[in-house]
KOLGU-4560 file (N, C-alpha, C; in nm, 3 decimals, padded with zeros to 5 digits):
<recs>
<n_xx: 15.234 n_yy: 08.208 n_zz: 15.909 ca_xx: 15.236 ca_yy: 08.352 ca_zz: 15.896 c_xx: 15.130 c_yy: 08.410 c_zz: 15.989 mol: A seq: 1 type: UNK>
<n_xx: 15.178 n_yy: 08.506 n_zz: 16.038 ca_xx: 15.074 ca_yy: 08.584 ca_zz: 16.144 c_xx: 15.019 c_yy: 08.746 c_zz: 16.114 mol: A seq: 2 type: UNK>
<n_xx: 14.901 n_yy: 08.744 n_zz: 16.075 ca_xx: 14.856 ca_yy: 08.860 ca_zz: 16.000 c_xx: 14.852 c_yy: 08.980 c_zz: 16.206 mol: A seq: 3 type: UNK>
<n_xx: 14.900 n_yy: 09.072 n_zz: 16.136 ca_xx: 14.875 ca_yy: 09.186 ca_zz: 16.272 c_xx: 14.750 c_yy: 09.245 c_zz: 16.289 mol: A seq: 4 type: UNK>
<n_xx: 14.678 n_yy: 09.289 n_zz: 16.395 ca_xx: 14.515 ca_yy: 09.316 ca_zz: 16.401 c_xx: 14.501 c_yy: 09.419 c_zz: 16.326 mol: A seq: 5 type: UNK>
<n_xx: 14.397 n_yy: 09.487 n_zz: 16.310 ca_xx: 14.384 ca_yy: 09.572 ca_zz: 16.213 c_xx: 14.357 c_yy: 09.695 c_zz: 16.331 mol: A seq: 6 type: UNK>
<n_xx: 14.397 n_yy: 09.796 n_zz: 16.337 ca_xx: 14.309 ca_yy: 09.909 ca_zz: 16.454 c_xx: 14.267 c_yy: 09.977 c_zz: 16.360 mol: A seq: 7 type: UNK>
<n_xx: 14.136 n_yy: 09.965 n_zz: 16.342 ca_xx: 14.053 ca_yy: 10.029 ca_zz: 16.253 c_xx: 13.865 c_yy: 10.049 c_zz: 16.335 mol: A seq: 8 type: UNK>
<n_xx: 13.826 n_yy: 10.135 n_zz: 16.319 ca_xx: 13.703 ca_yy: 10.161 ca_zz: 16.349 c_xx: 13.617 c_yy: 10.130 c_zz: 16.226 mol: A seq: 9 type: UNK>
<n_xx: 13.626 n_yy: 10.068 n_zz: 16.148 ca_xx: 13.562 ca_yy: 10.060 ca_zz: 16.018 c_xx: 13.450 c_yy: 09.952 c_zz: 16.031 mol: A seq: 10 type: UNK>
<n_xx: 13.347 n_yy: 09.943 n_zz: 15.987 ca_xx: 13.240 ca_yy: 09.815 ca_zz: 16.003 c_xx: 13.199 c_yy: 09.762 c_zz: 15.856 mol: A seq: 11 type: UNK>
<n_xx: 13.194 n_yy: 09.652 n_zz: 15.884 ca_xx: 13.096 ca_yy: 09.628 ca_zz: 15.767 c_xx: 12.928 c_yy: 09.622 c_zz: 15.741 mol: A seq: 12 type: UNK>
<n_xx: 12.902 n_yy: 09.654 n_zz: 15.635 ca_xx: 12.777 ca_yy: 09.729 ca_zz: 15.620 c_xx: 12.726 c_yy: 09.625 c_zz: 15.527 mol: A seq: 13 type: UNK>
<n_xx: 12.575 n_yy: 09.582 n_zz: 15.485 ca_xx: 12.517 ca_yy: 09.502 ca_zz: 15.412 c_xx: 12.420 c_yy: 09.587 c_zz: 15.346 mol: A seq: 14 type: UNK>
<n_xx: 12.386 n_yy: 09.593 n_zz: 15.198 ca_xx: 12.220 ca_yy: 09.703 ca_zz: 15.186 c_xx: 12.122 c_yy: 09.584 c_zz: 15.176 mol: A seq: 15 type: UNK>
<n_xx: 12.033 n_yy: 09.574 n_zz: 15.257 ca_xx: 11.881 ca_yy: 09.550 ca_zz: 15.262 c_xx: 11.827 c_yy: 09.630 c_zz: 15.192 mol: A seq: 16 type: UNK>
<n_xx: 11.682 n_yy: 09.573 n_zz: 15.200 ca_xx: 11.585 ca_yy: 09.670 ca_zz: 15.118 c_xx: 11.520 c_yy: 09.772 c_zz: 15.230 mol: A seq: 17 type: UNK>
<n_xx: 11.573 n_yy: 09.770 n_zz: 15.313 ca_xx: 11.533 ca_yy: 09.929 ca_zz: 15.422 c_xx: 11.653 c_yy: 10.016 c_zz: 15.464 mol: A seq: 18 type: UNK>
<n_xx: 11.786 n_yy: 09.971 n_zz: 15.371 ca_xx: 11.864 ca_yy: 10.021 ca_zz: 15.441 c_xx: 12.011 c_yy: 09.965 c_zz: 15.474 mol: A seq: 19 type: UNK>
<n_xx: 12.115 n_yy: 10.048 n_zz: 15.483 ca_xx: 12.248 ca_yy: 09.949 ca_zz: 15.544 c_xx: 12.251 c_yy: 09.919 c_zz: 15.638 mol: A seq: 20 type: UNK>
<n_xx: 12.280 n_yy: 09.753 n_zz: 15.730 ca_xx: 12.273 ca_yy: 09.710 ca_zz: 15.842 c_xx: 12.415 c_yy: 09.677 c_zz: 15.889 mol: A seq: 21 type: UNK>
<n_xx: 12.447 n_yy: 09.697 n_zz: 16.024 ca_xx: 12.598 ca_yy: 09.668 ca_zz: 16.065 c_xx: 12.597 c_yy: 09.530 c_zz: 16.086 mol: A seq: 22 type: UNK>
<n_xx: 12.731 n_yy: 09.482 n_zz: 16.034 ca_xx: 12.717 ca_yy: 09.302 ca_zz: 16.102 c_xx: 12.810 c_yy: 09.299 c_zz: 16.114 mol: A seq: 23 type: UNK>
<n_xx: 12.933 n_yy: 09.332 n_zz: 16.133 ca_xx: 13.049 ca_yy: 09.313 ca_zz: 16.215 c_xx: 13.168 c_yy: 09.414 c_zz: 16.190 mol: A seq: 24 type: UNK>
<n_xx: 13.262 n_yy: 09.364 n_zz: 16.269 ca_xx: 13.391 ca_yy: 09.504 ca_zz: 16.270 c_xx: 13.514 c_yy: 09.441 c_zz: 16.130 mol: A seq: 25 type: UNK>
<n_xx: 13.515 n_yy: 09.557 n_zz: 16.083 ca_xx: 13.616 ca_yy: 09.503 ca_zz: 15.994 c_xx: 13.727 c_yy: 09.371 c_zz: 15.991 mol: A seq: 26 type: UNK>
<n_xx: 13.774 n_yy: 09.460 n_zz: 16.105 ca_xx: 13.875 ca_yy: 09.323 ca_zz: 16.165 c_xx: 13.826 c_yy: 09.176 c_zz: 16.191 mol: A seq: 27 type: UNK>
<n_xx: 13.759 n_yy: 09.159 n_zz: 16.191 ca_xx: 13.621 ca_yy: 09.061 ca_zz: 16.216 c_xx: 13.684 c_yy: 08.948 c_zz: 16.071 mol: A seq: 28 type: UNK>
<n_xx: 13.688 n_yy: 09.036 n_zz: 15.949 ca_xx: 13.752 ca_yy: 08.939 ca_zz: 15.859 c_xx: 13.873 c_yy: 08.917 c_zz: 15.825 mol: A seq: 29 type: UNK>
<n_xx: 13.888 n_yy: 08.833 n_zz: 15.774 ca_xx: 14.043 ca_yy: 08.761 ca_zz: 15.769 c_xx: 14.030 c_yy: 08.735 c_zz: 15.654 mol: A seq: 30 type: UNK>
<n_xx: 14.186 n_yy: 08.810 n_zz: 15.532 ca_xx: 14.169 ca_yy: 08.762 ca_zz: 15.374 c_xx: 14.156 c_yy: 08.601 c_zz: 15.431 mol: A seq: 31 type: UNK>
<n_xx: 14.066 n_yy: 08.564 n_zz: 15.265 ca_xx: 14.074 ca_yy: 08.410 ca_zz: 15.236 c_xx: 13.982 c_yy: 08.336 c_zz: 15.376 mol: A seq: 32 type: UNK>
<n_xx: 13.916 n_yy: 08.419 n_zz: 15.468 ca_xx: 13.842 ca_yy: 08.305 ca_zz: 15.576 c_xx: 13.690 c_yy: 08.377 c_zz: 15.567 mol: A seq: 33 type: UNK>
<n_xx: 13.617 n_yy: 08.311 n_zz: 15.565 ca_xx: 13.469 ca_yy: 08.358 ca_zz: 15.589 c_xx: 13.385 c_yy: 08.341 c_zz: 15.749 mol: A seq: 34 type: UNK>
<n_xx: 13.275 n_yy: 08.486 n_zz: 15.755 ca_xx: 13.235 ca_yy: 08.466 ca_zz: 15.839 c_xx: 13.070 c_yy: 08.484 c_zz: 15.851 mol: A seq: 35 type: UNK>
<n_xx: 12.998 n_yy: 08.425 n_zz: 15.906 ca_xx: 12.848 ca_yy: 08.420 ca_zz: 15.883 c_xx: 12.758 c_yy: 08.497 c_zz: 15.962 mol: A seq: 36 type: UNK>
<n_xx: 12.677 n_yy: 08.553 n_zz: 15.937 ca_xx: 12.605 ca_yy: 08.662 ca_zz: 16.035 c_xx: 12.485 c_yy: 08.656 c_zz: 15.937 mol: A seq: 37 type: UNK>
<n_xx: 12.383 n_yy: 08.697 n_zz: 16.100 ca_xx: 12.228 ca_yy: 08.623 ca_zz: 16.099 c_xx: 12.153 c_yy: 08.752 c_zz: 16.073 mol: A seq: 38 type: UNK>
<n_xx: 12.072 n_yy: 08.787 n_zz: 15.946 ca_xx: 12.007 ca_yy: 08.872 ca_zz: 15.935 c_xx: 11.890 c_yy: 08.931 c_zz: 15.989 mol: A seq: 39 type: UNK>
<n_xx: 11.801 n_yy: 09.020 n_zz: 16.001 ca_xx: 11.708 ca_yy: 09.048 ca_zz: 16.027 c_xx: 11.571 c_yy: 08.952 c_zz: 16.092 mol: A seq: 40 type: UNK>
<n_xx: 11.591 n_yy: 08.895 n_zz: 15.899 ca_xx: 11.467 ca_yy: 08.829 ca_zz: 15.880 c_xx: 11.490 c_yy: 08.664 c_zz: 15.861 mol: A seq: 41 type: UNK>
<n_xx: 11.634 n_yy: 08.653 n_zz: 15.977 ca_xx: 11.662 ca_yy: 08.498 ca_zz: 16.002 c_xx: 11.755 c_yy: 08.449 c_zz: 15.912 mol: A seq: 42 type: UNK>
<n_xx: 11.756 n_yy: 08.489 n_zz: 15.765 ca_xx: 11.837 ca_yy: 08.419 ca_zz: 15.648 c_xx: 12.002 c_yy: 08.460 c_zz: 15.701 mol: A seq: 43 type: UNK>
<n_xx: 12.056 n_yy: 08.411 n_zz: 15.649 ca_xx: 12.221 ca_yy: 08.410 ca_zz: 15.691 c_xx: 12.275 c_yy: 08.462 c_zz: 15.597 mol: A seq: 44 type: UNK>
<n_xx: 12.401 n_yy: 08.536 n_zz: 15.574 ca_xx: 12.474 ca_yy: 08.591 ca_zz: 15.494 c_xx: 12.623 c_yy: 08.515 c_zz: 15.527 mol: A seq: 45 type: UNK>
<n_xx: 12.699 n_yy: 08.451 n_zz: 15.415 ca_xx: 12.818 ca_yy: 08.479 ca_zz: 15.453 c_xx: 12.937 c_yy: 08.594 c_zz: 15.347 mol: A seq: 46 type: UNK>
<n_xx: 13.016 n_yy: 08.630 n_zz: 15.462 ca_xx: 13.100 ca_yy: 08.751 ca_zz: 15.402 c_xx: 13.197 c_yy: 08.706 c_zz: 15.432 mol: A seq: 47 type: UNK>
<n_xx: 13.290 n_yy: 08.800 n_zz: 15.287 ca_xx: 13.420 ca_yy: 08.750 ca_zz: 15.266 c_xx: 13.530 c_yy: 08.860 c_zz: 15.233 mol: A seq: 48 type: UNK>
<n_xx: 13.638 n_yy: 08.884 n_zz: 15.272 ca_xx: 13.739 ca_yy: 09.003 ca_zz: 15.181 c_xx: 13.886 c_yy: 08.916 c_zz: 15.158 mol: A seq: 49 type: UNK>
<n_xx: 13.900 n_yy: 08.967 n_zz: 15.024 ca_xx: 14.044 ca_yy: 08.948 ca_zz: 14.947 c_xx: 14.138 c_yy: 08.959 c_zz: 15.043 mol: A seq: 50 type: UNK>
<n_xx: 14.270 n_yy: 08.956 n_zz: 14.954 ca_xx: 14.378 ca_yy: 08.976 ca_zz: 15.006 c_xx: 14.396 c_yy: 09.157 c_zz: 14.975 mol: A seq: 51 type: UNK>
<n_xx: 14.294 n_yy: 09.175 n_zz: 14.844 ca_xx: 14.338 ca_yy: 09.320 ca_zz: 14.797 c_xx: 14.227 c_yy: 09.439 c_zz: 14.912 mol: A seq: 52 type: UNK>
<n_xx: 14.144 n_yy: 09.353 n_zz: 14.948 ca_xx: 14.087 ca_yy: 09.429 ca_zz: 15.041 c_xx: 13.942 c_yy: 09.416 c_zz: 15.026 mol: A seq: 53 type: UNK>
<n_xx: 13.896 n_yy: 09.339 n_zz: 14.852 ca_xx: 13.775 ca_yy: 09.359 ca_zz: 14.887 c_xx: 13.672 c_yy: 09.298 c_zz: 14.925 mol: A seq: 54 type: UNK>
<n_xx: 13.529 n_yy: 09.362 n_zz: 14.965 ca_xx: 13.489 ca_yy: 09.241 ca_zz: 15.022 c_xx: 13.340 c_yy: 09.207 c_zz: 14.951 mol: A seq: 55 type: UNK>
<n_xx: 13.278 n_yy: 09.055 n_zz: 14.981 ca_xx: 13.190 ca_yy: 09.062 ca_zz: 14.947 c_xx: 13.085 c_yy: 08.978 c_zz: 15.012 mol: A seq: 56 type: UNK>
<n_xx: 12.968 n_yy: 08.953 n_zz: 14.959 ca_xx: 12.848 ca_yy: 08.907 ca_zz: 15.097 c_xx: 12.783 c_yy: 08.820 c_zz: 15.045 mol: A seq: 57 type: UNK>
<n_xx: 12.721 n_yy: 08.707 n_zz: 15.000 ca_xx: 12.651 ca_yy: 08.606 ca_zz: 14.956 c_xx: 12.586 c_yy: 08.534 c_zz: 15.074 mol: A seq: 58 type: UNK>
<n_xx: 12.454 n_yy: 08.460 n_zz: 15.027 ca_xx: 12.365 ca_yy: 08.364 ca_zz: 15.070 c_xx: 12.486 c_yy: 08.289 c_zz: 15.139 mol: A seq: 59 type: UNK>
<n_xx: 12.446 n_yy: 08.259 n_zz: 15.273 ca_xx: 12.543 ca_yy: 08.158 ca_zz: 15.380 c_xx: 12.474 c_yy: 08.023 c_zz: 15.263 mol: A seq: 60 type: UNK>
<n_xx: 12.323 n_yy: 08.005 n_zz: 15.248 ca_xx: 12.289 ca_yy: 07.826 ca_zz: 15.269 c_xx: 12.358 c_yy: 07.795 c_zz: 15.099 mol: A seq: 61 type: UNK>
<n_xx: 12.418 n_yy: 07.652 n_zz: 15.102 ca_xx: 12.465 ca_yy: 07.593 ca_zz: 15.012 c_xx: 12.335 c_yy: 07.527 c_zz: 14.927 mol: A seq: 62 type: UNK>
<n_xx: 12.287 n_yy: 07.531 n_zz: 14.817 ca_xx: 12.199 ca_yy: 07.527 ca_zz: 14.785 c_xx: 12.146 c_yy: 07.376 c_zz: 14.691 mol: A seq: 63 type: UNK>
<n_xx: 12.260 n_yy: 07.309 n_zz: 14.694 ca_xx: 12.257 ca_yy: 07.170 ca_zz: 14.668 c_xx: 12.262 c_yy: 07.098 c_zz: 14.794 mol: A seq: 64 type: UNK>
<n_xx: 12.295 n_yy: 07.108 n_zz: 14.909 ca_xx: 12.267 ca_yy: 07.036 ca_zz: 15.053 c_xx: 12.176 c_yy: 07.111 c_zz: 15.126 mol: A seq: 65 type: UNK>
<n_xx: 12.126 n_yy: 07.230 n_zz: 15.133 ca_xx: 12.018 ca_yy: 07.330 ca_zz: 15.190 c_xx: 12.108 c_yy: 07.358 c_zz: 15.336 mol: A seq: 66 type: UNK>
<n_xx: 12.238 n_yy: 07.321 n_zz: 15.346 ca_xx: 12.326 ca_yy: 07.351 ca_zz: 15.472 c_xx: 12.378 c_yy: 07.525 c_zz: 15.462 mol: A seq: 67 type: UNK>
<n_xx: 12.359 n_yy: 07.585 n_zz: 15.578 ca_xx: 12.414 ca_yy: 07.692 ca_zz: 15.612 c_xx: 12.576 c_yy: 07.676 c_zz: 15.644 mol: A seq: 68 type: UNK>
<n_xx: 12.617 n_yy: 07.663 n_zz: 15.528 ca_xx: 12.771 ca_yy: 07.615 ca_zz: 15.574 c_xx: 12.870 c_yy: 07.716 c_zz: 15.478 mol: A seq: 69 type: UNK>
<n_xx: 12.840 n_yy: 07.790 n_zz: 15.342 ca_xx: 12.934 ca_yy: 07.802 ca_zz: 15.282 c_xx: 13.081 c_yy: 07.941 c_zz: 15.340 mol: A seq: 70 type: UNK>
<n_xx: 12.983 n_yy: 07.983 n_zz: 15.447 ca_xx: 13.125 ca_yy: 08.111 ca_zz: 15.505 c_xx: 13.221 c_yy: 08.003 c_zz: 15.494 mol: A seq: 71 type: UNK>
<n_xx: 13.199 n_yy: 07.889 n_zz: 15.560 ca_xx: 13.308 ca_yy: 07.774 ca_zz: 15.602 c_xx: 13.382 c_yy: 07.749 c_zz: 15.463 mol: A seq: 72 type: UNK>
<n_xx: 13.338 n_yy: 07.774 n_zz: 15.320 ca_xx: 13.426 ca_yy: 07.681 ca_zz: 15.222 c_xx: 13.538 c_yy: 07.737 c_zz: 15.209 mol: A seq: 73 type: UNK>
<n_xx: 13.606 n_yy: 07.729 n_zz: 15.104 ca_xx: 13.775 ca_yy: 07.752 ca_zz: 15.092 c_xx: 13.749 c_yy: 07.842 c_zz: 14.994 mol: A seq: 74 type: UNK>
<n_xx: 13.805 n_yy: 07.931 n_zz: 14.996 ca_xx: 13.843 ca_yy: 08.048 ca_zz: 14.878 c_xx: 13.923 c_yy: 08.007 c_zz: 14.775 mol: A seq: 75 type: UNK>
<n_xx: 13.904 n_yy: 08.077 n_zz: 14.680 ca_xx: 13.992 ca_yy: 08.077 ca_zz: 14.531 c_xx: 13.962 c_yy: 08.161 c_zz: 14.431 mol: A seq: 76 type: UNK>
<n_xx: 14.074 n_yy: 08.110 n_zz: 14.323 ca_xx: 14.013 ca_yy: 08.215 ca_zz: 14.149 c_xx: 13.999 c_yy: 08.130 c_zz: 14.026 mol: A seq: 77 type: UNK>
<n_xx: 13.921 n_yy: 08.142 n_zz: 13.983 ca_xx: 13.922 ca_yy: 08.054 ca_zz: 13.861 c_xx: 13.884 c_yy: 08.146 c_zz: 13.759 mol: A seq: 78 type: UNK>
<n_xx: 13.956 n_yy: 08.169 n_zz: 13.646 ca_xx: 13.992 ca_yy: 08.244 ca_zz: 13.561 c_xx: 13.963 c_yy: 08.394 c_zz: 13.590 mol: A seq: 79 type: UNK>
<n_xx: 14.033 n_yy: 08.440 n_zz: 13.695 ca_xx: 14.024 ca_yy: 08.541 ca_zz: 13.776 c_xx: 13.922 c_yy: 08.582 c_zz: 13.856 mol: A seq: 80 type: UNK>
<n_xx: 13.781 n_yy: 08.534 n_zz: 13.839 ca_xx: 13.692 ca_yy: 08.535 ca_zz: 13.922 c_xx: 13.706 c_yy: 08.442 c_zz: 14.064 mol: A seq: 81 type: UNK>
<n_xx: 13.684 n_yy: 08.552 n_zz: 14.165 ca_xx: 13.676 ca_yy: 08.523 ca_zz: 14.324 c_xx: 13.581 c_yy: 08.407 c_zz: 14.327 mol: A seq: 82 type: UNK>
<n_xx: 13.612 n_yy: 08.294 n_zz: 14.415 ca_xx: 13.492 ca_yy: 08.177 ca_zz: 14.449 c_xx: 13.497 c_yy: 08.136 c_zz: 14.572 mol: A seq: 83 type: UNK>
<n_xx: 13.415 n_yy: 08.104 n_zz: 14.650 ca_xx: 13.390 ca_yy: 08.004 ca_zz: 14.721 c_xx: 13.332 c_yy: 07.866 c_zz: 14.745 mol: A seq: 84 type: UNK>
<n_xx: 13.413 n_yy: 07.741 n_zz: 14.743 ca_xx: 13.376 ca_yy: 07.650 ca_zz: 14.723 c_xx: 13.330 c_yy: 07.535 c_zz: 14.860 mol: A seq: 85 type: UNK>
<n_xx: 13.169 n_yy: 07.532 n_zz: 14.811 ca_xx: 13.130 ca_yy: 07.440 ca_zz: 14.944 c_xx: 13.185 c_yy: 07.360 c_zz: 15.043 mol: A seq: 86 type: UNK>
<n_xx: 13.206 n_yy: 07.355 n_zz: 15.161 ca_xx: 13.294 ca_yy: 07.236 ca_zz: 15.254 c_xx: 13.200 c_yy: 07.095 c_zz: 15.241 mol: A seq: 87 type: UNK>
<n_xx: 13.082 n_yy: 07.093 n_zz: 15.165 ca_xx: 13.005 ca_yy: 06.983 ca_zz: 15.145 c_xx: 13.043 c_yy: 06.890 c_zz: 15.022 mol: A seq: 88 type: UNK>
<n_xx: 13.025 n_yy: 06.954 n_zz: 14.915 ca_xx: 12.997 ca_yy: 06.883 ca_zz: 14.838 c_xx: 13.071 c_yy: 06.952 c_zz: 14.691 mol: A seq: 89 type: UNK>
<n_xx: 13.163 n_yy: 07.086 n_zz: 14.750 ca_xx: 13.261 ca_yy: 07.133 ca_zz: 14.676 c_xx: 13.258 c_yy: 07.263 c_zz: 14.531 mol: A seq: 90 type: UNK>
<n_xx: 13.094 n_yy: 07.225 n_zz: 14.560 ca_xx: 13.044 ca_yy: 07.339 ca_zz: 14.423 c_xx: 13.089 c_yy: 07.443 c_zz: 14.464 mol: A seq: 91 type: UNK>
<n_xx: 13.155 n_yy: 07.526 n_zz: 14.344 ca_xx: 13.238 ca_yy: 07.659 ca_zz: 14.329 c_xx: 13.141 c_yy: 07.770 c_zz: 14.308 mol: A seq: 92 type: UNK>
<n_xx: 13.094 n_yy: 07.900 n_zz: 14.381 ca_xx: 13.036 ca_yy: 08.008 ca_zz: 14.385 c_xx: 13.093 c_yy: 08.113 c_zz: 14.354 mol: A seq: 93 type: UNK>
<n_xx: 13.082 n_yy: 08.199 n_zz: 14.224 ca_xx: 13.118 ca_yy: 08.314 ca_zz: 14.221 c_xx: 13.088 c_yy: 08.421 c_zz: 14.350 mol: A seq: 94 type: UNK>
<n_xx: 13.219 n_yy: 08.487 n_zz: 14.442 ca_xx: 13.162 ca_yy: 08.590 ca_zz: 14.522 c_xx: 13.087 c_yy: 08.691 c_zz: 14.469 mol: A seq: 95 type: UNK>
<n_xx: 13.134 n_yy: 08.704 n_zz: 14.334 ca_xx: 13.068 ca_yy: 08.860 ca_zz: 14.317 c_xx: 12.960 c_yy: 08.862 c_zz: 14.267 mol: A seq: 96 type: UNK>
<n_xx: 12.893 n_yy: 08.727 n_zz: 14.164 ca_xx: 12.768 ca_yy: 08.718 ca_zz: 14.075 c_xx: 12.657 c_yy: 08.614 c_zz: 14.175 mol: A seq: 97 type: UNK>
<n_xx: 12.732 n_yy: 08.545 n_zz: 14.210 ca_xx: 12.687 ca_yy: 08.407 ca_zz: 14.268 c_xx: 12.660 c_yy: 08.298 c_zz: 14.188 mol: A seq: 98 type: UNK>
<n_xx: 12.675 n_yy: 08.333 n_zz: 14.060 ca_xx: 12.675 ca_yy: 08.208 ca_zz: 13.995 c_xx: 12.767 c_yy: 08.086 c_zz: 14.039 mol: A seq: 99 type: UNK>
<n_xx: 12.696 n_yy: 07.966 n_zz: 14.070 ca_xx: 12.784 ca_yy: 07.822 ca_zz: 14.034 c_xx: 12.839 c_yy: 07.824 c_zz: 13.921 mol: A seq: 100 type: UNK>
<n_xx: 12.991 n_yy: 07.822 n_zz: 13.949 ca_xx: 13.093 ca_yy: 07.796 ca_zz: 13.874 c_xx: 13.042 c_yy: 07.624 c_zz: 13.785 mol: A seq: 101 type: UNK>
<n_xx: 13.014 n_yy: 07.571 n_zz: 13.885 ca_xx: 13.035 ca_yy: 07.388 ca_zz: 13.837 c_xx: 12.867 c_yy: 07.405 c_zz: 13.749 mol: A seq: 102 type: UNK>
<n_xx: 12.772 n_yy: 07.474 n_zz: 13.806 ca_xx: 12.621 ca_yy: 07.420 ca_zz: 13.741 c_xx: 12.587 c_yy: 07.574 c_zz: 13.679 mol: A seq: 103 type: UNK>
<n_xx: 12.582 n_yy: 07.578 n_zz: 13.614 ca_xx: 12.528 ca_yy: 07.722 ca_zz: 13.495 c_xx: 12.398 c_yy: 07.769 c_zz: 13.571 mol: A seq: 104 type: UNK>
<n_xx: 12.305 n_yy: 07.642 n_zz: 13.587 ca_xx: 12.139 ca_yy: 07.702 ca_zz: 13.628 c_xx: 12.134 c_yy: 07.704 c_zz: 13.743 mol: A seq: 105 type: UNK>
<n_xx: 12.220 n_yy: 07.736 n_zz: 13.833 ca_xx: 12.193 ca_yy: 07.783 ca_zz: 14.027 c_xx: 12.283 c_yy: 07.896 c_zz: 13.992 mol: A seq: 106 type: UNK>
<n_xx: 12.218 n_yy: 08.010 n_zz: 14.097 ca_xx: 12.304 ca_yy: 08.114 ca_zz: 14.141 c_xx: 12.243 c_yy: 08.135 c_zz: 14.259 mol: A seq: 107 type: UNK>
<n_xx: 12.338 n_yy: 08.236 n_zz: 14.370 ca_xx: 12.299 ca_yy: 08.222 ca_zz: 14.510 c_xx: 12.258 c_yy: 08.384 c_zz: 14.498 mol: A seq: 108 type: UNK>
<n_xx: 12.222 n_yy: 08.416 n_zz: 14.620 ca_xx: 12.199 ca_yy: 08.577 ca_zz: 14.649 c_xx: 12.337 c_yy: 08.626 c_zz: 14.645 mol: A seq: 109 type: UNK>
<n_xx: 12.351 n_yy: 08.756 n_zz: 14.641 ca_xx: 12.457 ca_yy: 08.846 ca_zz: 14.673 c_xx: 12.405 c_yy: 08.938 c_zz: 14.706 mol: A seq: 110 type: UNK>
<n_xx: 12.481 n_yy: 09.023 n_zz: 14.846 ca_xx: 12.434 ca_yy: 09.176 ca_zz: 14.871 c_xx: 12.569 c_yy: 09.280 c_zz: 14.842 mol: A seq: 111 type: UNK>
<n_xx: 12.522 n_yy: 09.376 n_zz: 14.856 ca_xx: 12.587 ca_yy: 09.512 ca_zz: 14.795 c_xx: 12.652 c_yy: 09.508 c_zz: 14.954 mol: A seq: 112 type: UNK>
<n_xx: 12.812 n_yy: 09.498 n_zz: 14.945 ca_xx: 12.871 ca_yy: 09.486 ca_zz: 15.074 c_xx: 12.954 c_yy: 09.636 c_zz: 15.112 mol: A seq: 113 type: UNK>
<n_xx: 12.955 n_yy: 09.744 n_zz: 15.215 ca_xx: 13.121 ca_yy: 09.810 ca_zz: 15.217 c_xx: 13.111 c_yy: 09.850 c_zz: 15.381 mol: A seq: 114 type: UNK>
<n_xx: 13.253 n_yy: 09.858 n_zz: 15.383 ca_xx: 13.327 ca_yy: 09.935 ca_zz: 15.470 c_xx: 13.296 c_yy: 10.079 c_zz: 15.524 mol: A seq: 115 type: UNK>
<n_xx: 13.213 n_yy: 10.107 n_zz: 15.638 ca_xx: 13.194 ca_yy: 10.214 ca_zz: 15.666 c_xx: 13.249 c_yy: 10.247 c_zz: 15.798 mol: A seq: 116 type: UNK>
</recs>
């Protein structure tokens, strides 16, 4: 299946604590694929949007391998909550809380993500 480009002027926006920062063009994401962008202050974010449109922003580093890898994992739902699950070692991340699905006591960052 071949998704059509989006012609949209829309960006995505991240809130920091000084502020919303631009990190890429809407079109930039693809439901179900993640993409990683380098913050300010070096730490990585990876961001993600649905199929329904929405989107969201979590800690890139996987926090049981300390690898900046998870834009890369595979999307899913598990009992309707959005996840992304590591290409390492498979642990499941809530997009929207960041809680580990698989370990109760890790959760990752999340930022306040939109479309401007």
């Amino acid at each position: 299946m071949t998704l059509a480009p989006e012609t949209t002027d829309l960006k995505v926006q991240l809130r920091l604590t000084d502020g919303w920062l631009t990190v890429c063009d809407l079109s930039t994401l693809l439901p179900g694929r993640g993409v990683a962008a380098l913050l300010p202050d070096g730490e990585q974010v990876a961001l993600f949007r649905d199929r329904a449109g929405t989107l969201y922003a979590i800690d890139n580093r996987d926090p049981f391998s300390g690898a900046a890898v998870l834009s890369r994992g595979l999307t899913g739902s598990h009992q309707g909550r959005p996840f992304v699950a590591s290409p390492l070692l498979k642990q499941r991340f809530d997009l929207a809380s960041g809680q580990c699905l698989d370990d109760e006591a890790v959760r990752i960052r999340t930022y306040e993500v939109r479309a401007s």
